[in-house]
TORFILO-599659 format. One record per residue (C-alpha): residue number from 1; x negated, y, z negated. Coordinates in Angstrom, 3 decimals. Example, Ala and Ser with C-alpha at 12.3 -4.5 7.8 and 13.67 -1.06 7.14 Angstrom:
! TORFILO-599659
{node 1; {-12.300; -4.500; -7.800}}
{node 2; {-13.670; -1.060; -7.140}}
***
This chain:
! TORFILO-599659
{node 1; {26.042; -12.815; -38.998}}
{node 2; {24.347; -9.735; -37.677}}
{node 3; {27.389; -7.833; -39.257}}
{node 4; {26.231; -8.367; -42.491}}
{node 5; {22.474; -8.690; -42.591}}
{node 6; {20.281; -6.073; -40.966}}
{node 7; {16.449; -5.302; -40.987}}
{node 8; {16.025; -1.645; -41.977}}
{node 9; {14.971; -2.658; -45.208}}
{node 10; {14.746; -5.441; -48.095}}
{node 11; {16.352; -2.331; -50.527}}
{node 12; {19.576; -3.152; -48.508}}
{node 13; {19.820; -6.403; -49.683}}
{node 14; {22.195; -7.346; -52.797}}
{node 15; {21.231; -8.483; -56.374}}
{node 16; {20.230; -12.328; -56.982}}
{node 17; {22.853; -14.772; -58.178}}
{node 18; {20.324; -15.560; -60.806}}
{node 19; {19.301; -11.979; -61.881}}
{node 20; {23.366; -11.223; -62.145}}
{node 21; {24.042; -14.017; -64.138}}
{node 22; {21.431; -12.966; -66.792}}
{node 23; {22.427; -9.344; -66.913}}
{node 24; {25.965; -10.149; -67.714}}
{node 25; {24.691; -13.374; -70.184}}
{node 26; {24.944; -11.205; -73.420}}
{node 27; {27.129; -8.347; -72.146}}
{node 28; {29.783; -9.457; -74.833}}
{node 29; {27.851; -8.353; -78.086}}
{node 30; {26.000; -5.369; -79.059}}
{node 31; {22.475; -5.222; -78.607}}
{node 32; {20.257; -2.789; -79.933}}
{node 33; {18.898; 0.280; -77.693}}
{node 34; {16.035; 1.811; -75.578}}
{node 35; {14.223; -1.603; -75.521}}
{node 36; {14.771; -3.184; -79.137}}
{node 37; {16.513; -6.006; -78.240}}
{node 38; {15.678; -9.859; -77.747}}
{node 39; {15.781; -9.866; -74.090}}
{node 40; {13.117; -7.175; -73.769}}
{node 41; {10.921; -8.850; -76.502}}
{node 42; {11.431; -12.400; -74.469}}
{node 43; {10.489; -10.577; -70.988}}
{node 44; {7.237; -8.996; -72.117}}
{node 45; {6.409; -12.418; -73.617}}
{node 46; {7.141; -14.130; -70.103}}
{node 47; {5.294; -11.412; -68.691}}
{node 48; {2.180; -12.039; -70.474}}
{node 49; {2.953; -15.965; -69.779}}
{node 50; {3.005; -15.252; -65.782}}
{node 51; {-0.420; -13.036; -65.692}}
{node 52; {-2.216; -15.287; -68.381}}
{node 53; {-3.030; -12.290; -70.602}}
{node 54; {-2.248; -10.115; -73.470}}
{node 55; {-0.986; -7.141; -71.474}}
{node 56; {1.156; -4.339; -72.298}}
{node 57; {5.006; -3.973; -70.557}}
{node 58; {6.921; -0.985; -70.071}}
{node 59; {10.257; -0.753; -67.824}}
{node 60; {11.420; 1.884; -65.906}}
{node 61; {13.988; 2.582; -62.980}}
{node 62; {11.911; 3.038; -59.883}}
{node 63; {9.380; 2.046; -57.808}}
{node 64; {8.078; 6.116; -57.784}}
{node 65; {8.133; 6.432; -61.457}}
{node 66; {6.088; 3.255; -61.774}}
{node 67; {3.660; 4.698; -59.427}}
{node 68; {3.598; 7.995; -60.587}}
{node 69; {3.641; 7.476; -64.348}}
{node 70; {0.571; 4.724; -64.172}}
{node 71; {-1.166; 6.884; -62.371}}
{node 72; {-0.435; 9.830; -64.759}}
{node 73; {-2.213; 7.419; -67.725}}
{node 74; {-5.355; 7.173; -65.400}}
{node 75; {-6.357; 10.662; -64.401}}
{node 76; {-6.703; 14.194; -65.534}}
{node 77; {-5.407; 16.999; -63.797}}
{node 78; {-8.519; 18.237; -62.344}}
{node 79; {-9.150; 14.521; -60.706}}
{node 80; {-8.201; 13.066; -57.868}}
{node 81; {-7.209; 9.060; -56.529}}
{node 82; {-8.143; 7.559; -53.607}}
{node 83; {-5.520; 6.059; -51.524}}
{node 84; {-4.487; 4.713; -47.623}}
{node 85; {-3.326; 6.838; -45.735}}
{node 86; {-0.348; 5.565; -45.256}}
{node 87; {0.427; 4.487; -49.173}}
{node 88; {3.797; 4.737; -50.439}}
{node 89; {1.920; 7.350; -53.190}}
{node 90; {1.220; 9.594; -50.419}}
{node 91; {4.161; 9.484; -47.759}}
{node 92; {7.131; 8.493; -49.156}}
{node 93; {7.642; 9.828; -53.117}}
{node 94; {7.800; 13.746; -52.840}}
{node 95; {4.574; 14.210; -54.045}}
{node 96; {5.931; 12.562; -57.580}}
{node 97; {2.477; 11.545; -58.316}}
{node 98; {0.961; 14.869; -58.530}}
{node 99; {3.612; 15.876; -60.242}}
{node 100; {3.414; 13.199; -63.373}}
{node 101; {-0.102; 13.539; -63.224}}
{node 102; {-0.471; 17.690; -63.803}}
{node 103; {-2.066; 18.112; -60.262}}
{node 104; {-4.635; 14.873; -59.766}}
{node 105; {-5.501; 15.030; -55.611}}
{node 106; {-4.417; 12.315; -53.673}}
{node 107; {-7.482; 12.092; -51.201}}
{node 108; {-6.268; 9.509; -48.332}}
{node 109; {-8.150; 7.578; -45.599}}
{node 110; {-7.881; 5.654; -42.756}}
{node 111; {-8.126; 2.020; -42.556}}
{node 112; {-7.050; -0.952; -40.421}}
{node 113; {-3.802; -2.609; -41.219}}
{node 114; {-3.291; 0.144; -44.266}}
{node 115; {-6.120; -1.330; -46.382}}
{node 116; {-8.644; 0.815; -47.820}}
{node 117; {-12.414; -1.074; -47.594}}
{node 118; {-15.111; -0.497; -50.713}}
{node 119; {-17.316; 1.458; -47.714}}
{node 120; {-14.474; 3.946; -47.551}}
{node 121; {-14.209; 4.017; -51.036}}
{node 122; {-17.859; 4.966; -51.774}}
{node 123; {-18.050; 7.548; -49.026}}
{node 124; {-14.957; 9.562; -50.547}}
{node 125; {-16.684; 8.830; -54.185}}
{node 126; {-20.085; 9.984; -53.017}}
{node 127; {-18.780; 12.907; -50.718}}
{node 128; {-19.636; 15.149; -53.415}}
{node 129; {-20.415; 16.122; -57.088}}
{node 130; {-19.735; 19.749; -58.116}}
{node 131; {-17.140; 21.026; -60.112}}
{node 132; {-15.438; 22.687; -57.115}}
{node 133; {-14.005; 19.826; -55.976}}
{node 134; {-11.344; 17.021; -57.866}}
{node 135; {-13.378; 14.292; -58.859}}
{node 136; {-12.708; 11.021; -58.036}}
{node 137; {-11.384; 8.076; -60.807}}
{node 138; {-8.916; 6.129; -59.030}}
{node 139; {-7.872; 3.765; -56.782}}
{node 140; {-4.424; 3.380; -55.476}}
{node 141; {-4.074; 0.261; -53.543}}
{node 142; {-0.763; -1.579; -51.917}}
{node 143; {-0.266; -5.336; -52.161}}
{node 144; {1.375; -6.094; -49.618}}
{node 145; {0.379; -3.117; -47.685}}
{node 146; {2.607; -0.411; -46.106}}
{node 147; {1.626; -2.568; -42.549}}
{node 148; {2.531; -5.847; -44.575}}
{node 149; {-0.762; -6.970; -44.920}}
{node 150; {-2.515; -8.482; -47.712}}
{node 151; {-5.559; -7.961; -49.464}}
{node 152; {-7.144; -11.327; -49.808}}
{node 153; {-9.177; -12.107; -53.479}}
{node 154; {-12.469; -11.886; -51.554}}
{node 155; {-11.337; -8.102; -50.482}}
{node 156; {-10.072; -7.323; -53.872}}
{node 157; {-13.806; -8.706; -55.515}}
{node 158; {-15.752; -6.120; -53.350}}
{node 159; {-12.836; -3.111; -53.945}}
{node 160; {-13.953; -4.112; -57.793}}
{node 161; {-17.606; -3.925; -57.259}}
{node 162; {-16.864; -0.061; -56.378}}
{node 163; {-14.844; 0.395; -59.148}}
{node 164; {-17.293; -0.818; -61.607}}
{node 165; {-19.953; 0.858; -59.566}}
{node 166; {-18.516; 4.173; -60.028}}
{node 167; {-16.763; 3.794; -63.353}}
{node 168; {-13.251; 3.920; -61.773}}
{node 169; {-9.707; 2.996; -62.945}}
{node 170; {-7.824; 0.472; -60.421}}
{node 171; {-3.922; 0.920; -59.794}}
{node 172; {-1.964; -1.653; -57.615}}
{node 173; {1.796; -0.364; -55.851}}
{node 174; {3.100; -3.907; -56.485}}
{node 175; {6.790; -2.683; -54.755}}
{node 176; {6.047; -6.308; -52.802}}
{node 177; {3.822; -7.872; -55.284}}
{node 178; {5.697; -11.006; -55.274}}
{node 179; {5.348; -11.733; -51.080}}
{node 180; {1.504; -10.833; -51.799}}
{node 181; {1.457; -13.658; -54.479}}
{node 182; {3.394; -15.609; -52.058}}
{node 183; {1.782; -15.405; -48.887}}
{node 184; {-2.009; -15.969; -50.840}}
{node 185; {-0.964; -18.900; -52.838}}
{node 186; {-2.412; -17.713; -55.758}}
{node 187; {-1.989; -17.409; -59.438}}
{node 188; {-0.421; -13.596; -59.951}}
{node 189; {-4.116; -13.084; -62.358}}
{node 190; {-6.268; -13.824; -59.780}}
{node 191; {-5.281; -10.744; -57.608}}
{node 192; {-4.667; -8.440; -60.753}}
{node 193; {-7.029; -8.182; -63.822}}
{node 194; {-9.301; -10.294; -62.949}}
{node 195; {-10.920; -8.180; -59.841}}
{node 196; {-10.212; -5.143; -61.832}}
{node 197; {-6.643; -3.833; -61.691}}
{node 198; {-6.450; -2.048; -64.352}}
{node 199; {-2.485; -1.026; -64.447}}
{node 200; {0.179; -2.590; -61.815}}
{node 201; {3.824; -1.533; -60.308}}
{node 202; {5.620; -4.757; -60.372}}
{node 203; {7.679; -4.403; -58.136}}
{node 204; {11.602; -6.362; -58.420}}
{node 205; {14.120; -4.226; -56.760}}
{node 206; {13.154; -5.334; -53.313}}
{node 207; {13.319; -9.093; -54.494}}
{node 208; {16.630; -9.278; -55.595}}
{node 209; {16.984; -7.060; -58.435}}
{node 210; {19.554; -4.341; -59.210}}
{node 211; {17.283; -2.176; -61.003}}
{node 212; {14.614; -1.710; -63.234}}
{node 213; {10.580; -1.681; -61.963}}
{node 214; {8.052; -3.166; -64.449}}
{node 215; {4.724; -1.332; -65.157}}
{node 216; {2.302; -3.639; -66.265}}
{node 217; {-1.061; -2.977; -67.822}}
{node 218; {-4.424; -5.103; -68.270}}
{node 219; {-6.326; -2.506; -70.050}}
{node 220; {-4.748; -1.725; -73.213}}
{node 221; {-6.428; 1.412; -73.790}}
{node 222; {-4.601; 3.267; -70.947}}
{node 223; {-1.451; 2.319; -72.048}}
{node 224; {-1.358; 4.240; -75.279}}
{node 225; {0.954; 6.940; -75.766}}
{node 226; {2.927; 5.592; -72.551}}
{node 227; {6.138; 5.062; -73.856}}
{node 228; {6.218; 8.609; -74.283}}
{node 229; {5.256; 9.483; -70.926}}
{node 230; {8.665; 7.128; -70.051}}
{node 231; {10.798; 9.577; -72.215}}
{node 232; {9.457; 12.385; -71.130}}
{node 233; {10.368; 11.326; -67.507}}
{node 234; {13.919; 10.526; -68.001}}
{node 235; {12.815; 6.394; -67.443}}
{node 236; {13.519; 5.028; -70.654}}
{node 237; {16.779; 3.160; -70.542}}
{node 238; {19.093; 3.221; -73.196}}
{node 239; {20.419; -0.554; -72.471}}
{node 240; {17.351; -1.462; -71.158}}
{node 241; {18.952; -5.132; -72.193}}
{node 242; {20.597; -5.590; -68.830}}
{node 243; {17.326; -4.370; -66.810}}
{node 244; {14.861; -6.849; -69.304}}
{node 245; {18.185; -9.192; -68.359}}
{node 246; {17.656; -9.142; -64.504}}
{node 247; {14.245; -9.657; -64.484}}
{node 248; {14.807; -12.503; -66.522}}
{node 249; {16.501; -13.934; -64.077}}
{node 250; {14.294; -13.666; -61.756}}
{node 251; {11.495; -14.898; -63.408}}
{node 252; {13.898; -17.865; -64.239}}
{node 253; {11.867; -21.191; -62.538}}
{node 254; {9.998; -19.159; -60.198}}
{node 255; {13.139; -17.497; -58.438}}
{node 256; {10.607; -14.075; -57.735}}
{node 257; {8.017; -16.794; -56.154}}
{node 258; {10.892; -18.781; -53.946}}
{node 259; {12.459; -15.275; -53.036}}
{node 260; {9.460; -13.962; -51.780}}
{node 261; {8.560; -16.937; -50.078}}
{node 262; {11.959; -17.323; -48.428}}
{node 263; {11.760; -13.452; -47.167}}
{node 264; {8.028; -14.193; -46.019}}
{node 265; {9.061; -17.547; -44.171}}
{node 266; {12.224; -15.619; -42.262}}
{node 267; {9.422; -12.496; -41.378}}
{node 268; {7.071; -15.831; -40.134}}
{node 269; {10.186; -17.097; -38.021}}
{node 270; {11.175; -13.570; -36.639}}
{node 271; {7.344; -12.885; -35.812}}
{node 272; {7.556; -16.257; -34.024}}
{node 273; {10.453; -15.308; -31.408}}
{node 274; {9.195; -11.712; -30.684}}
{node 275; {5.465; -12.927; -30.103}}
{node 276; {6.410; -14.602; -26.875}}
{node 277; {8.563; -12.246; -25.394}}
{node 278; {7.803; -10.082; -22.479}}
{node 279; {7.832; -6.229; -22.744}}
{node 280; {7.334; -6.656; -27.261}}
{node 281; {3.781; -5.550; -28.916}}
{node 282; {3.532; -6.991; -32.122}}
{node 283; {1.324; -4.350; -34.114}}
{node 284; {-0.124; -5.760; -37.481}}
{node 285; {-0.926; -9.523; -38.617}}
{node 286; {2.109; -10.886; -40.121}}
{node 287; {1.467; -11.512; -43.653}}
{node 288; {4.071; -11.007; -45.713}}
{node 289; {8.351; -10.126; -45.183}}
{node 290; {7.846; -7.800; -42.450}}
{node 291; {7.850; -7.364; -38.632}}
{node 292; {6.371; -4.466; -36.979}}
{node 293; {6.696; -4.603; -33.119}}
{node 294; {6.649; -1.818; -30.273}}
{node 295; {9.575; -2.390; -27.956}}
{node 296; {11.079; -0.850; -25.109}}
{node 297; {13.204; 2.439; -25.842}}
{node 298; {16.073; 0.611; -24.060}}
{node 299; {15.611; -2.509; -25.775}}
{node 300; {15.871; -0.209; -29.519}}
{node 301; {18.984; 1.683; -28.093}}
{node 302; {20.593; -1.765; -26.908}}
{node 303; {20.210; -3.087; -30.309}}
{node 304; {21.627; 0.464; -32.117}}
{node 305; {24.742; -0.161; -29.859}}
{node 306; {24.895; -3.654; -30.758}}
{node 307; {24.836; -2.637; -34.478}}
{node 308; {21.492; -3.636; -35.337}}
{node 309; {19.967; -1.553; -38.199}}
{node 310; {16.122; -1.014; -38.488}}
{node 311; {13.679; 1.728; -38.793}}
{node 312; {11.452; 3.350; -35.971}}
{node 313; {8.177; 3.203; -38.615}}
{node 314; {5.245; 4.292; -35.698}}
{node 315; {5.611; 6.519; -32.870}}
{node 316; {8.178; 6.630; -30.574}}
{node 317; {8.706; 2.296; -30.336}}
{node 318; {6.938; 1.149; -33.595}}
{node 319; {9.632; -0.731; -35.298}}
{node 320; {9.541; -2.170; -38.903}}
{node 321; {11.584; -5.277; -39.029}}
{node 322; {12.336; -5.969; -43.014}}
{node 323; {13.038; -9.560; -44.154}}
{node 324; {14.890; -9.677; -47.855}}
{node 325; {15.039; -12.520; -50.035}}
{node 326; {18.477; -13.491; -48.817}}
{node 327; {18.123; -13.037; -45.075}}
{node 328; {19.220; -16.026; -43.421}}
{node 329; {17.809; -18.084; -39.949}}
{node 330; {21.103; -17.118; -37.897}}
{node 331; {20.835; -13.619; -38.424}}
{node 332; {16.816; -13.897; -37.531}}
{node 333; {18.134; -15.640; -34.369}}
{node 334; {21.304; -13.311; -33.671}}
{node 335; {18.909; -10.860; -33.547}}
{node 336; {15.968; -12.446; -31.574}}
{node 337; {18.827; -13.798; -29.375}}
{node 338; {20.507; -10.125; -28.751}}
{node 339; {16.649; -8.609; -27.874}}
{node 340; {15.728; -11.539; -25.423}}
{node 341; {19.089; -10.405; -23.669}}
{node 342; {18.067; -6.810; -23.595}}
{node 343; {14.702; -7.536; -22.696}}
{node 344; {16.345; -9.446; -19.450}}
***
């Protein structure tokens, strides 16, 4: 099974049954353009269904133009965002959010299990207050985490405090929204507008989509003019039908929810084998579809040769062991099986 499934990351994984079968549902007529059509009008209305509010949709193609575009509608140039050190914002989009958002400073900070804390928050806010340097009006946080952690509501309540405190704007990186929602039990509201997020990246790509990243926002006010800012970008999609389409499908009875769980509950069982074998660190809490575990440099190189495919995330033996919405139990245990080998 190995052959077919790997770990590197839950991008590698194929598109839904479910999300295919709703692209291709209306593929036979003609459909009107850049977002006119009934399937886009149906998904913002199920969209506003799932988060229990009147907020405002856009699509767009990718996770970094989610990210960099919302944050674009909640800064000036001359500001800056406060983000984890180890956010997606920060290490892994090419500096696309300053970019969209005419030069806004990312200012990043440490924090256990990639979660930023109010405390940390404050002391960046508070550092100083001149015009020399970018002031601060944003947060960036990930949910789940680069780490796969999760903020809890609790955590989320006091990051809101700060925000109000300070008279800051609240973005969310929702590329794994749905294992977030998933591993908290929770109603998708209760970790979004109401402690503060102000504009999320909702994330569907890595939970079985083709395509197609929805950018969701709870205050109306910063969404004006944004449809723009998606043209201007080279995001708006001319048959934006068959992205609306997929996401359809997955929002189809819950399929987002039961994929997310599903990846979650194969991270849980892979987290499960590696935890009680000799010579294997397992780094950060396992909260959501993710792995990370320091192993041997023989062990890694046994599993390369094997054909194993996974990333070296931390160091030299940090590995990041990605679960995907359609990994399946005998590839956890192939893989579980081939380490125990290696580990002797």
């Amino acid at each position: 099974m190995h052959k077919n499934q790997h770990f590197a990351s839950d991008n590698n994984a194929g598109i839904c049954p479910s999300v295919l079968a709703t692209m291709l549902q209306n593929d036979s007529q003609h459909l009107s353009a850049y977002g006119e059509d009934p399937l886009t009008a149906q998904l913002i209305a199920q969209t506003r269904e799932l988060f229990e509010t009147d907020c405002q949709v856009f699509m767009v193609y990718s996770g970094t133009a989610a990210n960099s575009l919302s944050l674009s509608a909640l800064v000036q140039p001359y500001q800056s965002i406060v983000a984890h050190q180890t956010a997606h914002i920060q290490v892994d989009e090419c500096s696309a959010p300053e970019f969209f958002t005419g030069g806004a400073k990312l200012i990043t900070v440490a924090g256990e299990h990639g979660k930023l804390t109010p405390q940390q928050i404050e002391a960046v806010v508070t550092q100083r207050d001149d015009v020399h340097f970018p002031r601060v009006k944003a947060i960036s946080l990930t949910q789940s985490t680069e780490m796969g952690t999760v903020y809890s509501v609790e955590e989320l309540a006091r990051i809101h405090e700060v925000k109000q405190q300070y008279s800051l704007r609240l973005h969310m990186d929702g590329a794994r929204f749905a294992n977030a929602v998933a591993t908290l039990g929770v109603a998708p509201r209760q970790i979004t507008w109401e402690v503060g997020v102000d504009v999320l990246s909702f994330g569907g790509t890595k939970n079985g989509l083709m395509a197609g990243e929805m950018v969701v926002f709870f205050n109306p006010s910063y969404a004006e003019g944004f449809e723009y800012r998606i043209k201007q970008a080279g995001q708006l999609a001319s048959k934006m039908r068959y992205l609306s389409g997929g996401w359809l499908g997955l929002l189809a009875d819950e399929t987002w929810l039961k994929n997310a769980r599903h990846a979650n509950d194969m991270a849980e069982r892979l987290y499960q084998r590696l935890k009680r074998m000799d010579g294997v660190r397992i780094l950060f809490p396992r909260q959501a579809n993710v792995v990370f575990a320091e192993l041997p440099t023989s062990a890694i190189e046994g599993l390369y040769a094997l054909g194993w495919h996974f990333y070296i995330f931390i160091g030299k033996n940090g590995c990041r062991l990605m679960c995907a919405w359609d990994t399946l139990p005998e590839t956890v245990d192939a893989f579980a099986d081939d380490l125990q080998v290696l580990l002797g």
